[in-house]
N, CA, C and O atoms as a CHARMM CRD file, in Angstrom:
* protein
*
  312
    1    1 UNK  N    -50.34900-142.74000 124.86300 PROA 1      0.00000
    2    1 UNK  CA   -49.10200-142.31700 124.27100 PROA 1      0.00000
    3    1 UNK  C    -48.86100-140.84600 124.60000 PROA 1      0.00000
    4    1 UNK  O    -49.92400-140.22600 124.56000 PROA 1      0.00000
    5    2 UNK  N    -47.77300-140.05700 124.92400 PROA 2      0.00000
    6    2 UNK  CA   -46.88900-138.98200 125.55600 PROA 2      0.00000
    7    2 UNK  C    -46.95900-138.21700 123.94000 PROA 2      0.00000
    8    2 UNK  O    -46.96400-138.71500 122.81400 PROA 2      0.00000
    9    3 UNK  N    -47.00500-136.89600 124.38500 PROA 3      0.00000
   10    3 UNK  CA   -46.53500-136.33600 123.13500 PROA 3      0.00000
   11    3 UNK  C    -45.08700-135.74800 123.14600 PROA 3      0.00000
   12    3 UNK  O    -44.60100-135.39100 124.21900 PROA 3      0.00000
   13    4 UNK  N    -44.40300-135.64000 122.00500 PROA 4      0.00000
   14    4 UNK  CA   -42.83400-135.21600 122.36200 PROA 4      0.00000
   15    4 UNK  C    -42.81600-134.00400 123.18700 PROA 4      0.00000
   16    4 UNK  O    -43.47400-132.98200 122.99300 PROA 4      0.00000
   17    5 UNK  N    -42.08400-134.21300 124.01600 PROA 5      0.00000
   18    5 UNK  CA   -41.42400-132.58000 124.71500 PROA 5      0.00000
   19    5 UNK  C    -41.49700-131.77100 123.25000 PROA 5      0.00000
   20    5 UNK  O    -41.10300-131.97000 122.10000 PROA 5      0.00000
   21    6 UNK  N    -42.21800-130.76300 123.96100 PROA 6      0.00000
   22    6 UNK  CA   -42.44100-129.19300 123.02500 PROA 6      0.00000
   23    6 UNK  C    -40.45600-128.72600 123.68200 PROA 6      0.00000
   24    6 UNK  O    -40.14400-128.67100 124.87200 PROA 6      0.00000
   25    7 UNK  N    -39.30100-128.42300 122.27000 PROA 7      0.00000
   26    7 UNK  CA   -38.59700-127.82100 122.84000 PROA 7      0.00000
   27    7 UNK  C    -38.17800-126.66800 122.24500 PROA 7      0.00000
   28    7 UNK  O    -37.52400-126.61400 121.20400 PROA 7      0.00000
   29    8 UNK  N    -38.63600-125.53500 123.04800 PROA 8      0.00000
   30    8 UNK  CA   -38.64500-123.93500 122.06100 PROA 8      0.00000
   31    8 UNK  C    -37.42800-123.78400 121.92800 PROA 8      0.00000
   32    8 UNK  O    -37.14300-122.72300 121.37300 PROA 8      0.00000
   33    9 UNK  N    -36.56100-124.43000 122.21900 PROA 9      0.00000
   34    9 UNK  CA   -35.01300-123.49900 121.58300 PROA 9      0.00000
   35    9 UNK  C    -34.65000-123.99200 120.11500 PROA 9      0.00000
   36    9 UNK  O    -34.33800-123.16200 119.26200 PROA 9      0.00000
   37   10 UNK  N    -34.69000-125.25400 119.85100 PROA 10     0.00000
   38   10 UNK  CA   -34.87200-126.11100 118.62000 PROA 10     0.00000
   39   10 UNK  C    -35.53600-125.37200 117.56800 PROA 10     0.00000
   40   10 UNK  O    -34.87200-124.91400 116.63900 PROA 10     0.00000
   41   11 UNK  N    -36.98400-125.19200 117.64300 PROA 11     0.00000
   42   11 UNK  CA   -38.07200-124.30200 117.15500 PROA 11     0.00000
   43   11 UNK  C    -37.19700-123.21100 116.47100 PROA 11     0.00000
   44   11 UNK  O    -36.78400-123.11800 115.31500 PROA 11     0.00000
   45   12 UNK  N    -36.98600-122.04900 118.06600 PROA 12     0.00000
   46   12 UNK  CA   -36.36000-121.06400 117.74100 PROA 12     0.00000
   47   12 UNK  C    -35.30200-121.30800 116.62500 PROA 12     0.00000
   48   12 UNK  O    -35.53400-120.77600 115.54000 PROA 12     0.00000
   49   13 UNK  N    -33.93000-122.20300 116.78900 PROA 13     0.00000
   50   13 UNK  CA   -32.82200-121.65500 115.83800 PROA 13     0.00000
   51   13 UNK  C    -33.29300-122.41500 114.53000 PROA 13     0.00000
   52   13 UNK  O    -33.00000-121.85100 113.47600 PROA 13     0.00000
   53   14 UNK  N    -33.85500-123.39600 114.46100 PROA 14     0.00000
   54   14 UNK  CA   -35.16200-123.90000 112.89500 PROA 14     0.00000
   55   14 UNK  C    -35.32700-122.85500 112.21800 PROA 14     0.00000
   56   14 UNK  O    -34.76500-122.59300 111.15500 PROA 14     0.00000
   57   15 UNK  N    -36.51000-121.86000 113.09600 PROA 15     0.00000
   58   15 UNK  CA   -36.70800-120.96600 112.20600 PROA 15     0.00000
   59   15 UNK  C    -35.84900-119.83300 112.06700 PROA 15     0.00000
   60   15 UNK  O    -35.53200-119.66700 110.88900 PROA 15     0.00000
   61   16 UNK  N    -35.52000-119.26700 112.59900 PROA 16     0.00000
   62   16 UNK  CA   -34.20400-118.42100 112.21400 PROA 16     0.00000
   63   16 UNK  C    -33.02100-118.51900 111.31800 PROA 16     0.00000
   64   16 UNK  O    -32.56900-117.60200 110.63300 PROA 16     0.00000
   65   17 UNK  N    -32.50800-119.90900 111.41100 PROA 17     0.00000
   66   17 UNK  CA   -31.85900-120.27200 110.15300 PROA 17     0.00000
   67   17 UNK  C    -32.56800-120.51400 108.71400 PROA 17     0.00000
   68   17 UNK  O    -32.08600-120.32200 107.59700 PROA 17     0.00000
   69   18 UNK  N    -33.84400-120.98700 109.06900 PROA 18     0.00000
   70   18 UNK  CA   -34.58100-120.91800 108.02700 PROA 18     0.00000
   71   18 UNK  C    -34.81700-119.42200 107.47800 PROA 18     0.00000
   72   18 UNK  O    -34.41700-119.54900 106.32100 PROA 18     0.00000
   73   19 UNK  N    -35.11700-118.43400 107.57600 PROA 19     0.00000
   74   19 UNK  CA   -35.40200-117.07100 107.63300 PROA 19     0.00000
   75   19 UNK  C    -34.04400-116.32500 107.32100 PROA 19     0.00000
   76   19 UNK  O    -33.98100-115.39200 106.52000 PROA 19     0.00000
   77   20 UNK  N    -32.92600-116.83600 108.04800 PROA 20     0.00000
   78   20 UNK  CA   -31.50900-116.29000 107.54300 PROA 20     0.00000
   79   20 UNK  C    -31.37200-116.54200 106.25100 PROA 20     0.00000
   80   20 UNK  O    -31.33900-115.76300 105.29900 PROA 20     0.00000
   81   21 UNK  N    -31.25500-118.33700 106.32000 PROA 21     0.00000
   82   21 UNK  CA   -30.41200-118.67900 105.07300 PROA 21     0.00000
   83   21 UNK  C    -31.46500-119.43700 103.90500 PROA 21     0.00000
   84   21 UNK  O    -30.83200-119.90000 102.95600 PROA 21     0.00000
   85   22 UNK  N    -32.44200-119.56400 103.85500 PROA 22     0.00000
   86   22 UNK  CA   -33.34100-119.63000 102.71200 PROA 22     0.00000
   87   22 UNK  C    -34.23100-118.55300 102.32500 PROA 22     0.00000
   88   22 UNK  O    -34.88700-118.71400 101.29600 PROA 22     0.00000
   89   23 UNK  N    -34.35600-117.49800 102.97500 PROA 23     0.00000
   90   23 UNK  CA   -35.38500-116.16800 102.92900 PROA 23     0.00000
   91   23 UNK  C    -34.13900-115.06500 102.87900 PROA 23     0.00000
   92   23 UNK  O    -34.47200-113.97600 102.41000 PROA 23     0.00000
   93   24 UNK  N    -33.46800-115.12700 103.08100 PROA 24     0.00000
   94   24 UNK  CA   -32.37100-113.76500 103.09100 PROA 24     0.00000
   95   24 UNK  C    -32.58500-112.75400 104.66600 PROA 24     0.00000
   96   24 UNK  O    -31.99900-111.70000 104.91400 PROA 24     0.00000
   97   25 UNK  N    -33.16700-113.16700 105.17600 PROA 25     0.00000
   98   25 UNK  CA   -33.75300-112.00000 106.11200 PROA 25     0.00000
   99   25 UNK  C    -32.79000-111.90000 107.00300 PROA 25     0.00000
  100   25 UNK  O    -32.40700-112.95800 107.50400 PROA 25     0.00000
  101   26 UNK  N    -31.99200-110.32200 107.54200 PROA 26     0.00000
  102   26 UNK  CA   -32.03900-109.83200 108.85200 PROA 26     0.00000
  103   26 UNK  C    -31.47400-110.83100 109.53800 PROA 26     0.00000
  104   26 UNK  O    -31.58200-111.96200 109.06500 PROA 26     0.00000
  105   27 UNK  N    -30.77200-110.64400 110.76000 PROA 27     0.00000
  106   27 UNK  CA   -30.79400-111.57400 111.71900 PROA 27     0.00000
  107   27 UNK  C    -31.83400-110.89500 112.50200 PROA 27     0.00000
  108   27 UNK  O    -32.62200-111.72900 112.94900 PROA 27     0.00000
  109   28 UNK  N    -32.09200-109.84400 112.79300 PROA 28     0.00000
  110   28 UNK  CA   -33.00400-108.99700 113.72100 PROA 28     0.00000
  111   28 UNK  C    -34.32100-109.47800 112.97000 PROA 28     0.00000
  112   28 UNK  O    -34.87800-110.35400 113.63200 PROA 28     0.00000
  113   29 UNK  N    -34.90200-109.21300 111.94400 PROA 29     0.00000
  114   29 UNK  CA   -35.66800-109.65900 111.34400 PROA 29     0.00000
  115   29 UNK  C    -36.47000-110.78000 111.65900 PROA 29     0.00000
  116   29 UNK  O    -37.61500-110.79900 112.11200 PROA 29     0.00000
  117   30 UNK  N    -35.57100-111.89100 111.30000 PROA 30     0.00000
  118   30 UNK  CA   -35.58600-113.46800 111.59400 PROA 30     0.00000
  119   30 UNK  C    -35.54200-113.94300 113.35600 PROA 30     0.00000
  120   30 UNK  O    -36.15600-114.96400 113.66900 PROA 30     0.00000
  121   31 UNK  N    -34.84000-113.20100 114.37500 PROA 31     0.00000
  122   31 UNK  CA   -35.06200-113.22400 115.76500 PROA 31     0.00000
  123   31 UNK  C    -36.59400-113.09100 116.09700 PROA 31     0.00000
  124   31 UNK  O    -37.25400-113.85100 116.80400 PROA 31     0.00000
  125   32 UNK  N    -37.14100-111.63900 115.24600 PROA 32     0.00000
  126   32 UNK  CA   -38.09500-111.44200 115.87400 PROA 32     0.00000
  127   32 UNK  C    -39.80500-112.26800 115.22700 PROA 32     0.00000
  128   32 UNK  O    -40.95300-112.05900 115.61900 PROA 32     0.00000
  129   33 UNK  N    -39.26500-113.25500 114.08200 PROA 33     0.00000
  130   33 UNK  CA   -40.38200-114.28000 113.52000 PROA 33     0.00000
  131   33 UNK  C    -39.79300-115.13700 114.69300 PROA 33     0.00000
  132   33 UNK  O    -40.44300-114.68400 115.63500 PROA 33     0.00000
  133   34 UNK  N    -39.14200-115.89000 115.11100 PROA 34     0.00000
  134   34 UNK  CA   -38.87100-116.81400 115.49600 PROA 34     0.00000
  135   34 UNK  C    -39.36300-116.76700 117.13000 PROA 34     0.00000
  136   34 UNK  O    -40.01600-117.67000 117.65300 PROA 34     0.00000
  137   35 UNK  N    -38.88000-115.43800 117.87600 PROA 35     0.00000
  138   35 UNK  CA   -39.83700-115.39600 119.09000 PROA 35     0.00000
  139   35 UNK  C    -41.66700-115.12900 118.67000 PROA 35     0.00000
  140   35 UNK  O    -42.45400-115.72300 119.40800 PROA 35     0.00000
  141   36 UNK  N    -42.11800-114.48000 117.80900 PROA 36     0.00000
  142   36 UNK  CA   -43.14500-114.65900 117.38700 PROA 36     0.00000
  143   36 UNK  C    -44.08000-116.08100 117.50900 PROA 36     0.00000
  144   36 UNK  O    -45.06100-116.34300 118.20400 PROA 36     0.00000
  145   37 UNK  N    -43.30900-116.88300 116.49800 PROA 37     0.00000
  146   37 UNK  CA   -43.39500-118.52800 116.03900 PROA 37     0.00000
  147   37 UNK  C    -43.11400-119.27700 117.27900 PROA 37     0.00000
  148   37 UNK  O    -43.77900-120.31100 117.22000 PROA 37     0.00000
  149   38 UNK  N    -42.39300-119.22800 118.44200 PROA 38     0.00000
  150   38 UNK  CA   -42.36600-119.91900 119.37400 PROA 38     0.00000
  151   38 UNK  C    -43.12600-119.55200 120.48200 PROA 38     0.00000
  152   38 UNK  O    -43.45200-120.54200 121.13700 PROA 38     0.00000
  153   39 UNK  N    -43.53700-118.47600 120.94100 PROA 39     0.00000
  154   39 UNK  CA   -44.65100-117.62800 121.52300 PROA 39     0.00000
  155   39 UNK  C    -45.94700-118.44300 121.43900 PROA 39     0.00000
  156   39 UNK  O    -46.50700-119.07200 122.33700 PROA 39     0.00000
  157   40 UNK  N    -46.42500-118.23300 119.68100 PROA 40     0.00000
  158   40 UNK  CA   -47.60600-118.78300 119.29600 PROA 40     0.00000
  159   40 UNK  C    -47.71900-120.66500 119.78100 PROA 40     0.00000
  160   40 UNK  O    -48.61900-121.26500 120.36700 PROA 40     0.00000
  161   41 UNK  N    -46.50300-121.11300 119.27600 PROA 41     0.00000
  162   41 UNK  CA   -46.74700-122.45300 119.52400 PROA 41     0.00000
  163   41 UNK  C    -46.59700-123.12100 121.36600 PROA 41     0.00000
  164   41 UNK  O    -46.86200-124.24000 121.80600 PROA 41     0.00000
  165   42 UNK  N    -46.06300-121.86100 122.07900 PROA 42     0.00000
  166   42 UNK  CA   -46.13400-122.27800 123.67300 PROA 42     0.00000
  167   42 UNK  C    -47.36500-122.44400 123.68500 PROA 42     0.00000
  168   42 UNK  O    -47.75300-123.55400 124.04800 PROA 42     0.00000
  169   43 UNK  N    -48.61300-121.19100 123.21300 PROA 43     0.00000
  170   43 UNK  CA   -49.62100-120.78800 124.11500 PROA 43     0.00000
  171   43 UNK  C    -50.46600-122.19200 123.25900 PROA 43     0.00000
  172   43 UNK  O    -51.16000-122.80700 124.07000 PROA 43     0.00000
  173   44 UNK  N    -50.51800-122.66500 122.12200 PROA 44     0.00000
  174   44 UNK  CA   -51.00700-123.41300 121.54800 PROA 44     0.00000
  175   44 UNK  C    -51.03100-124.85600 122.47900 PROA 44     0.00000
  176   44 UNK  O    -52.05100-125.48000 122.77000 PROA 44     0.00000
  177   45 UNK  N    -49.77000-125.17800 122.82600 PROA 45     0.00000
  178   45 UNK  CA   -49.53300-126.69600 123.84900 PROA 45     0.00000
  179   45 UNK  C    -49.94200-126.23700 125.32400 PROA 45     0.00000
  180   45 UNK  O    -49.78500-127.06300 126.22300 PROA 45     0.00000
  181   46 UNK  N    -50.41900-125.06700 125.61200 PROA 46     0.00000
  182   46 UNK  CA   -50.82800-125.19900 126.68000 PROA 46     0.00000
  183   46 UNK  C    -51.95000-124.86000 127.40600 PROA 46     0.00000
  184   46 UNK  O    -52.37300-123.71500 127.56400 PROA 46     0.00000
  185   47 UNK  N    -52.73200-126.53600 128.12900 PROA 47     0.00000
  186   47 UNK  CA   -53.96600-126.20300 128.45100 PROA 47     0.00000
  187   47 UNK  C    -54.82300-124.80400 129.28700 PROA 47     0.00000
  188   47 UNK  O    -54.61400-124.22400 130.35300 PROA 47     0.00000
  189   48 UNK  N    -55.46500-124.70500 128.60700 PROA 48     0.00000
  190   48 UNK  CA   -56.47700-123.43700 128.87900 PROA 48     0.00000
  191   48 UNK  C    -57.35600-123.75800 130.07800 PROA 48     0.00000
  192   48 UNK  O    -58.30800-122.97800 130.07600 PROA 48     0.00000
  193   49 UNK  N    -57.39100-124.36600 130.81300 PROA 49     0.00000
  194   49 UNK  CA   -57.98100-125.03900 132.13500 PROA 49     0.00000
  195   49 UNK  C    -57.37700-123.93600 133.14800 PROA 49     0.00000
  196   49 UNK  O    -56.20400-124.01500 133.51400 PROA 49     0.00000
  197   50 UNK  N    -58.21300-122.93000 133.57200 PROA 50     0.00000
  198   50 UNK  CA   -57.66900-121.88800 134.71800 PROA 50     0.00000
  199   50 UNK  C    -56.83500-122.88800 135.85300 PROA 50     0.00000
  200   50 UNK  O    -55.64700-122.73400 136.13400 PROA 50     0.00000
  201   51 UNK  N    -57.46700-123.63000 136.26300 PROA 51     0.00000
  202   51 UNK  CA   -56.41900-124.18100 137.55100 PROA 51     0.00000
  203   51 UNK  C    -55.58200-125.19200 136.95100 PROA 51     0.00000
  204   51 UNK  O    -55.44800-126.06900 137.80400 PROA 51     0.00000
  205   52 UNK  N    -54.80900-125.57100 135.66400 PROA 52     0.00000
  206   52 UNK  CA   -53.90200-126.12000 135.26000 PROA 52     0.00000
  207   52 UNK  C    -53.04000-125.52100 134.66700 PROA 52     0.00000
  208   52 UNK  O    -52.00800-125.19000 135.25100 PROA 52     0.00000
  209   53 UNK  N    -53.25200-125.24500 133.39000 PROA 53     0.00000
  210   53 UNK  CA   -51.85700-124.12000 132.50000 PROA 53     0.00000
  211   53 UNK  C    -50.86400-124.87900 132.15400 PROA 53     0.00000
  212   53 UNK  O    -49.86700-124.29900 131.72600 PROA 53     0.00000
  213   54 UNK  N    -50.85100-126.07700 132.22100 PROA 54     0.00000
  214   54 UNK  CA   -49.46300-127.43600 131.93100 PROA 54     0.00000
  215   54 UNK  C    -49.35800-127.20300 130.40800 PROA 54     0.00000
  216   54 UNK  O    -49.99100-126.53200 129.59200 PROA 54     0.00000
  217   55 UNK  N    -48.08400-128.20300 130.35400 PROA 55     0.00000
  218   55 UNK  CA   -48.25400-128.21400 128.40400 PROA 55     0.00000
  219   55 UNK  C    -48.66700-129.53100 128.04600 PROA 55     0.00000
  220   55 UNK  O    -48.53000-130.54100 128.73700 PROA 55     0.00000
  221   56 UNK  N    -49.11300-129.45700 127.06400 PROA 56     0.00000
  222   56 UNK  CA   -49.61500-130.68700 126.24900 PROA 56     0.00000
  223   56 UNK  C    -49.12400-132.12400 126.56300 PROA 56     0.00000
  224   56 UNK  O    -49.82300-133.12900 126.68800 PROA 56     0.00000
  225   57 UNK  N    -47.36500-131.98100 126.69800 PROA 57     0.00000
  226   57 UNK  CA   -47.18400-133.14700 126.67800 PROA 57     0.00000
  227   57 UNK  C    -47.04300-133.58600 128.32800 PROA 57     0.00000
  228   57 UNK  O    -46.40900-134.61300 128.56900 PROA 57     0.00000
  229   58 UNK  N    -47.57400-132.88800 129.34800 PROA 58     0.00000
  230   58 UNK  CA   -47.71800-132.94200 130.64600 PROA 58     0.00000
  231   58 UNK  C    -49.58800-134.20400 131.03600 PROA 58     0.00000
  232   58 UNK  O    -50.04100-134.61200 132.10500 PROA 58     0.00000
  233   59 UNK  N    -50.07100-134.37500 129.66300 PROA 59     0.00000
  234   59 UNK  CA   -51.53700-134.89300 129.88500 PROA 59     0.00000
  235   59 UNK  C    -51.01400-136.17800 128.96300 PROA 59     0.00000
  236   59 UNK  O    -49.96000-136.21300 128.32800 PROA 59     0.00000
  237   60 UNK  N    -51.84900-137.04500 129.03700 PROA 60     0.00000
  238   60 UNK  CA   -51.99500-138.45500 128.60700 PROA 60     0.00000
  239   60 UNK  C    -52.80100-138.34900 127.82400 PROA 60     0.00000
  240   60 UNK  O    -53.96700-138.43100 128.20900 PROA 60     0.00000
  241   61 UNK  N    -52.51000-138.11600 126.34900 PROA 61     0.00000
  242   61 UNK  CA   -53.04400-138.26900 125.12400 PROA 61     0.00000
  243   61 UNK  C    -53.40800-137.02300 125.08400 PROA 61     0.00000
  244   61 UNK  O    -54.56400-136.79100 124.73000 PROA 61     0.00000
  245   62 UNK  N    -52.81100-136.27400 125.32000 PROA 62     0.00000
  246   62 UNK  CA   -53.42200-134.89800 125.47000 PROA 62     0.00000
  247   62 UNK  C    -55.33400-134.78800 125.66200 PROA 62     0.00000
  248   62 UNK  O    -56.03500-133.81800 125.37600 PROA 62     0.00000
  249   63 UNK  N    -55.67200-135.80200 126.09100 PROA 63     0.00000
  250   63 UNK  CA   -57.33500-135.16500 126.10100 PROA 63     0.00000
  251   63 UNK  C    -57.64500-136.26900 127.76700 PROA 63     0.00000
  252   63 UNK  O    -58.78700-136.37000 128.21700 PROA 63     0.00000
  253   64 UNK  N    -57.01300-136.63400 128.12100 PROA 64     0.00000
  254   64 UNK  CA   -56.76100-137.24200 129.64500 PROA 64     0.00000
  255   64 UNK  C    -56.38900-136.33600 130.94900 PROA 64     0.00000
  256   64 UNK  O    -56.43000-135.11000 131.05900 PROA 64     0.00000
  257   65 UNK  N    -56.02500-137.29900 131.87600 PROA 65     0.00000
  258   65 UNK  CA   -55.54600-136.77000 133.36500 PROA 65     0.00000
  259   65 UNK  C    -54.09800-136.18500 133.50300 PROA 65     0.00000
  260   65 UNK  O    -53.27100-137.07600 133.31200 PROA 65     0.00000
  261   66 UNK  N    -53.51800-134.94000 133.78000 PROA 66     0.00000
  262   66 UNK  CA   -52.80000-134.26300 133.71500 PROA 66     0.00000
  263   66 UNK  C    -51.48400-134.70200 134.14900 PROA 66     0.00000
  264   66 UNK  O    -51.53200-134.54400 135.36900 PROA 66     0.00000
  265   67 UNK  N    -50.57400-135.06700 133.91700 PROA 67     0.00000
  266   67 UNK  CA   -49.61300-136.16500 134.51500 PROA 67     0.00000
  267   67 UNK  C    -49.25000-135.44700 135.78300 PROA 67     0.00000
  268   67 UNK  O    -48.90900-136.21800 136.68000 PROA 67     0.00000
  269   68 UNK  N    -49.23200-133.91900 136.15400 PROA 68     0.00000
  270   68 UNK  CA   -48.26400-133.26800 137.20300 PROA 68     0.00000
  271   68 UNK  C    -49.11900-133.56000 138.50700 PROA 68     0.00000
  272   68 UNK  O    -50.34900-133.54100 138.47000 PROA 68     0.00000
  273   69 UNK  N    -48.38700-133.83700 139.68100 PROA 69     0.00000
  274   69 UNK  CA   -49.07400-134.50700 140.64300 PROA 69     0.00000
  275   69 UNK  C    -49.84000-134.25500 141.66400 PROA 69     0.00000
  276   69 UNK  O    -50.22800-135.05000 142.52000 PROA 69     0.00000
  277   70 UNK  N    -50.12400-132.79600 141.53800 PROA 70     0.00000
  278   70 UNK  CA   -51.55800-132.47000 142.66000 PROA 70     0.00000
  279   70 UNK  C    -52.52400-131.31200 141.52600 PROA 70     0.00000
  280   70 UNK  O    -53.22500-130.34500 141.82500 PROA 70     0.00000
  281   71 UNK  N    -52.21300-131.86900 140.26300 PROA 71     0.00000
  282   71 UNK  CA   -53.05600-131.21600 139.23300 PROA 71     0.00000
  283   71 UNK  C    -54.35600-132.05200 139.42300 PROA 71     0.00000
  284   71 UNK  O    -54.35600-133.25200 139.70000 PROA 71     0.00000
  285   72 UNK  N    -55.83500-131.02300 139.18300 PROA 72     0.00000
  286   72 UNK  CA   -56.79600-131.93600 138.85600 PROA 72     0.00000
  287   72 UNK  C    -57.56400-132.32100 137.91300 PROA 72     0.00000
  288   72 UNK  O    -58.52300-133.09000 137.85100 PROA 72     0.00000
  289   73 UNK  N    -56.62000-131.23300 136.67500 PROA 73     0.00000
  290   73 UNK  CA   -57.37700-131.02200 135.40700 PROA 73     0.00000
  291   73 UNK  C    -57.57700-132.54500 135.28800 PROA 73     0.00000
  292   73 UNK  O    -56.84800-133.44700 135.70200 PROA 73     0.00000
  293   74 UNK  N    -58.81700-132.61100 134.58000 PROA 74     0.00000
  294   74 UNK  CA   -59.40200-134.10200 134.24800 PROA 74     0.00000
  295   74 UNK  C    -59.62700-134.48600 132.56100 PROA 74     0.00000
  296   74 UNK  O    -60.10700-135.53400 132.12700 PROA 74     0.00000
  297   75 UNK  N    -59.07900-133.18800 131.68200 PROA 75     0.00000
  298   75 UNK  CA   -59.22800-133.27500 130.09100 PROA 75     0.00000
  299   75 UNK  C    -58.32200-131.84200 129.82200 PROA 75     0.00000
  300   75 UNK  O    -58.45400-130.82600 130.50400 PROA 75     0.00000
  301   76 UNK  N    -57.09200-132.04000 128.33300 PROA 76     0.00000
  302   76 UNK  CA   -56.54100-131.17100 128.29800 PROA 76     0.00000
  303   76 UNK  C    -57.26900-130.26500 127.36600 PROA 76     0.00000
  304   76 UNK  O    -57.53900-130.80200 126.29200 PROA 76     0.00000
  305   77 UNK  N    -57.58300-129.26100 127.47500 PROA 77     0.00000
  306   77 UNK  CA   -58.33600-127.99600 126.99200 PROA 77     0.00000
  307   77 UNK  C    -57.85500-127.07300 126.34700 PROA 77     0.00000
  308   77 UNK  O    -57.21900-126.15400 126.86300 PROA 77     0.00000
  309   78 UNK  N    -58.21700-127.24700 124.48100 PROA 78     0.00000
  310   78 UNK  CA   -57.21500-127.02600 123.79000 PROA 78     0.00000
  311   78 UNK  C    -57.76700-125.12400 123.65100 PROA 78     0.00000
  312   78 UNK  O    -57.08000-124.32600 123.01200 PROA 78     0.00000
């Protein structure tokens, strides 16, 4: 099973509206949690394997063969 497309723009205006309009915060404020928060969660989906660097949902079950096609990572490396 595939994991969903990671999609940081979604992420991004989530939390920012969240941060606007339930926290009161800033729009500057709330921009700069939200590149923060999407930052953290790129580097999180993506394997740590020096000769791969794909994202999470680029591997088959995330702990499999790398779907991209002259990749050789052989396990995604959290």
């Amino acid at each position: 099973m595939l994991e969903k497309q990671f999609n940081p723009e979604q992420l991004y205006n989530s939390v920012v509206h969240f941060y606007m309009d339930k926290k009161g915060y800033s729009k500057e404020k709330a921009n700069q949690i939200a590149q923060a928060v999407v930052k953290k969660e790129a580097l999180k989906r993506t394997c740590k394997n020096e000769s791969c660097k794909h994202l999470s949902h680029d591997h088959i079950r995330n702990a499999e063969t790398c779907l991209v096609r002259d990749c050789e990572c052989g396990k995604f490396i959290k």
